[in-house]
N, C-alpha and C positions, 0 to 999 in steps of 0.2 A: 489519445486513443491508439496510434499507429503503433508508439513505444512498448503498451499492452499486447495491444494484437501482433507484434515482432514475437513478443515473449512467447506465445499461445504455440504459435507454427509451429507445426514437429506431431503436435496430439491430435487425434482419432475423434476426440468428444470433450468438451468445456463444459462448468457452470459458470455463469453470469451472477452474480450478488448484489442485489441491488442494482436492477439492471436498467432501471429509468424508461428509457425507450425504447431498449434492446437494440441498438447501434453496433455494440461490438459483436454478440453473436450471428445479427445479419452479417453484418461486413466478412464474417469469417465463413459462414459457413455460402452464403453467395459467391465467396472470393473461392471457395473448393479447399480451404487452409483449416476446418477439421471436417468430420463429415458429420457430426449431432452436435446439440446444444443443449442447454437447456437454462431458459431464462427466468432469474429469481427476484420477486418483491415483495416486501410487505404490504405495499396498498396496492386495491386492487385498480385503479385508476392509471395509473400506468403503464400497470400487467395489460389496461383493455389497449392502450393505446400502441404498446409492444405486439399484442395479436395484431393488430390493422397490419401493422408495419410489416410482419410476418407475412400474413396474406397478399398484403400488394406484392410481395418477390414472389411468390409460391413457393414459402419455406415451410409450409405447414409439419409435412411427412418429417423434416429435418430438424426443426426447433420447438422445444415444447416448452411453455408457460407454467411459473407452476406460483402460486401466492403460500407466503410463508416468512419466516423471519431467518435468516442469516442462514447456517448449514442444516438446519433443523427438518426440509423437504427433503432432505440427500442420503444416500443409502451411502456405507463405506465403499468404496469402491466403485460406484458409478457412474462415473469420470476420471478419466484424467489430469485432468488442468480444472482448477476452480477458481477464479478472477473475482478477488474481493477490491473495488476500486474508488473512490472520492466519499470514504468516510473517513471517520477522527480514526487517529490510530488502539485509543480502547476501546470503541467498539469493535474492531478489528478482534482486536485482542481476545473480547468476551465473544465473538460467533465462532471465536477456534475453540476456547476452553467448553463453552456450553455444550459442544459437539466435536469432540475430539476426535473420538471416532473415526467421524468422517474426514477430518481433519488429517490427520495421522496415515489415512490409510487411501489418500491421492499421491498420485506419482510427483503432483508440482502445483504450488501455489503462487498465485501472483499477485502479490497485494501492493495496493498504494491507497498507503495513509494520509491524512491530508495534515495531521499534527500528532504527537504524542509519537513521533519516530523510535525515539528513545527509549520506550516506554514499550514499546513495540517489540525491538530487536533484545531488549534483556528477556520479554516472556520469550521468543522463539529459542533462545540460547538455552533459557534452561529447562524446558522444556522438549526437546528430542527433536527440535529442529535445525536446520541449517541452510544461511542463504546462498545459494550458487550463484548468483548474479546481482547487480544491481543497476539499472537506469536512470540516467535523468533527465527531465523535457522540460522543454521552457515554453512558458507561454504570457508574452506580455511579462509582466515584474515574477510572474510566480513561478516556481523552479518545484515540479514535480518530482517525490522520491518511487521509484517501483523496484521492489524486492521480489526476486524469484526464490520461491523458499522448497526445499525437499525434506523430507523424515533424512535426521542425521545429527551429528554432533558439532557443535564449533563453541570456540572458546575466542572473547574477543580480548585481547594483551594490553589495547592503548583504552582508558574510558570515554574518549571523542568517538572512537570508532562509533558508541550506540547512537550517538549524534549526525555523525559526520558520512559513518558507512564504512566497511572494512574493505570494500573492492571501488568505492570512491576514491579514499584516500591511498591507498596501494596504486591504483593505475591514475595514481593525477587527473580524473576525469576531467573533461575540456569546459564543465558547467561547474566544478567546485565549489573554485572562486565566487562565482554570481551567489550560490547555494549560502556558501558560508556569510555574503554581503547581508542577503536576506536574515539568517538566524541572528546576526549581530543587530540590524535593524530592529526586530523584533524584542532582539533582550536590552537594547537602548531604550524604549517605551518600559519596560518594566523596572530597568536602575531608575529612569525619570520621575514614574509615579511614587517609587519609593526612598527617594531621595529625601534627606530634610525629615522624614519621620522618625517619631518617637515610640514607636510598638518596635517591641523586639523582634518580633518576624519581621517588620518593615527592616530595621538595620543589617538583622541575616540577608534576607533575600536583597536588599543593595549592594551587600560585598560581597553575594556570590553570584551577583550578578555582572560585579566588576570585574570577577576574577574569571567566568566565562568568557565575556567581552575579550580578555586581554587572550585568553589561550587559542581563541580563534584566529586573532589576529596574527600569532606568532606562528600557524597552523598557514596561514594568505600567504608568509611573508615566504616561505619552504616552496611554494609555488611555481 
């Protein structure tokens, strides 16, 4: 969360998406690091347990609750910074496109996907966005990605970058490696299961799964 909330400082007013227990907006706006909030869930059981949490600071006047699904509460421009944080990266994907608008018409977004990275960074590309930052935090085996995204253009050169990160791999991030260890682990379980199979998508998806494997590794070895 501290990686998130780095990203945040600087802005006036946040939304929270999916905001659980509303942790990050307390912390920031307790901390005096923006001066509104405002915290977004689909159920409302959390939403109640976000207010408590609200209440015991005395952040009433300064953070509001609102139940609802992804950017769908938000007016264009009623924030600044909107923190979409610990979903897949298509639903990501589908709470930008469903509500563009709003989307389109914030100063800075801050997303961290928790898979479908790739998948991620091709919609923002062609789409009219552009990521000015990127983070990574570890925690135990899992190696978090967060995207600071702004309305703008980028085109990415290498096709690892939608993988790997284009301000990852340019500034040799100091968590790469670990990053990269993980993505190869993960497509090691999927050459495996699809090793030995006779369906034709099982033998595509094992030789290009081999052929991933191998271009990460050549990607470590640059390190």
């Amino acid at each position: 969360m501290k990686v998130i909330a780095d990203c945040v400082i600087g802005a006036k007013s946040m939304a929270d998406i999916g905001t659980d227990h509303g942790y990050l907006p307390v912390t920031l706006v307790a901390g005096n690091q923006v001066s509104t909030a405002i915290a977004v869930d689909v159920n409302k059981m959390p939403l109640e347990k976000t207010k408590k949490i609200i209440s015991t600071h005395g952040l009433e006047k300064s953070i509001e609750t609102r139940l609802g699904s992804g950017l769908s509460v938000l007016e264009p421009g009623e924030v600044e910074v909107i923190v979409i944080a610990g979903m897949g990266g298509l639903l990501i994907r589908d709470c930008l496109k469903a509500d563009s608008a709003v989307a389109q018409n914030t100063k800075k977004l801050i997303l961290q996907p928790m898979n479908n990275q790739k998948i991620l960074r091709r919609y923002l590309e062609e789409n009219g966005y552009q990521i000015t930052r990127e983070e990574l935090a570890q925690e135990d085996e899992r190696i978090y990605e967060v995207m600071v995204v702004e309305p703008g253009e980028m085109v990415f050169t290498n096709p690892l970058e939608y993988d790997l990160g284009h301000h990852f791999m340019a500034n040799k991030h100091p968590l790469l490696k670990a990053l990269i260890d993980r993505k190869i682990s993960l497509e090691e379980k999927i050459r495996e299961n699809t090793r030995g199979k006779d369906t034709s998508f099982a033998r595509q998806q094992f030789l290009a799964s081999e052929a991933y494997i191998k271009k990460l590794n050549e990607v470590k070895k640059c390190l």
